[in-house]
Residue, then its C-alpha position, 0 to 999 in steps of 0.5 A: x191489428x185490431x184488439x177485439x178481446x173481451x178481457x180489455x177496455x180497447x177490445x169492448x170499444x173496438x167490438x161495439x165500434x165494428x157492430x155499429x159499422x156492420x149496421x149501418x153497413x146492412x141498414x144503408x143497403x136496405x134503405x137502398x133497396x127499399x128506394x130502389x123498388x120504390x122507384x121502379x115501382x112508381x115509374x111503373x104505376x105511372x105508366x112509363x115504357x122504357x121501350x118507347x123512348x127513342x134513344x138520341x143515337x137512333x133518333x136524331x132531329x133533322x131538317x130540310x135544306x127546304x125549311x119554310x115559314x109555318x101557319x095554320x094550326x097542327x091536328x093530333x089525329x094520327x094517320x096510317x095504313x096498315x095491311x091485315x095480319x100475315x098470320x093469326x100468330x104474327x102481329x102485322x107489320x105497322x108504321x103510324x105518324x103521331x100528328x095527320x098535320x103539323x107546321x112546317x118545322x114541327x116535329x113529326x113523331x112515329x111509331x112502329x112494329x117491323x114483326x120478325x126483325x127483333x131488336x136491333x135491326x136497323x130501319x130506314x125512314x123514307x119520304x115519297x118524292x113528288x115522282x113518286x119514287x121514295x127518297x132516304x129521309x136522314x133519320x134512322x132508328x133501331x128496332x127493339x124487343x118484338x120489332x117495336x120502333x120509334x123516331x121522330x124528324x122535322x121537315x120545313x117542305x109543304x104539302x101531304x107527305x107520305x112516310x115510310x120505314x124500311x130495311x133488312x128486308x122490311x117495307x112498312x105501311x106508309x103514314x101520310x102528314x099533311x104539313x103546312 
């Protein structure tokens, strides 16, 4: 047992020796918690969204079979279609490549909003074949908070391609990337 009596030597010592512990105890967490609001604090000001960074479970690279040489040089003009709202209260449903044109073997990257999915619902990308069918992209991705996505593939086929996400119900507008 610890002797914390204030009529001995060993009990002063021990008394004094708790205090110290208690503080740096309460001082750490402080420190702590001051960093802690520090950071978030910072990530925020400089503008980072945790919500618009693909998880690598929902957004994994990917390639052709069809993977070709590439030249010329990729434009950052994003390109997309988008319908009018359904609703003033609903926001419309959008689906946007990131680039109007890459090289082949470039990273194609898209964003979207699929309104009344919610978080979780599972989109699936599409690319439109050359009859004019749409054919399963090998990428999926997950829906998060108001329907947002996010994704990206890399494809090696040549040509102006048009993309789509779809599911649970869910067409969206198509995004056309002219790859070369």
């Amino acid at each position: 047992m610890l002797d914390l009596s204030k009529e001995t030597a060993d009990g002063a010592r021990n008394r004094l020796a708790v205090k110290i512990v208690l503080g740096l105890v309460v001082a750490g967490a402080a420190i702590g918690l001051l960093m802690g609001f520090a950071g978030a604090s910072a990530m925020r000001s400089l503008g980072f969204d945790p919500e618009a960074v693909p998880s690598p479970a929902t957004s994994a690279p990917t390639t052709d079979a069809e993977d070709e040489p590439a030249t010329g040089d990729p434009t950052t003009a994003p390109t997309t279609t988008t319908p009018p709202p359904a609703s003033p209260k609903q926001k419309a449903a959008a689906f946007t490549a990131a680039q109007a044109s890459v090289n082949a073997g470039d990273r194609i990257e898209f964003t979207g909003r699929a309104p009344g999915l919610g978080a979780g619902a599972t989109l699936q990308i599409q690319r439109k074949d050359e009859t004019g069918g749409w054919s399963d992209f090998p990428v999926t991705t997950q829906t998060r908070k108001g329907g947002k996505f996010s994704t990206w593939i890399v494809t090696g086929r040549t040509g102006r391609w048009d993309f789509r996400a779809v599911g649970e119900g869910f067409s969206s507008p198509v995004a056309t990337v002219e790859i070369s």
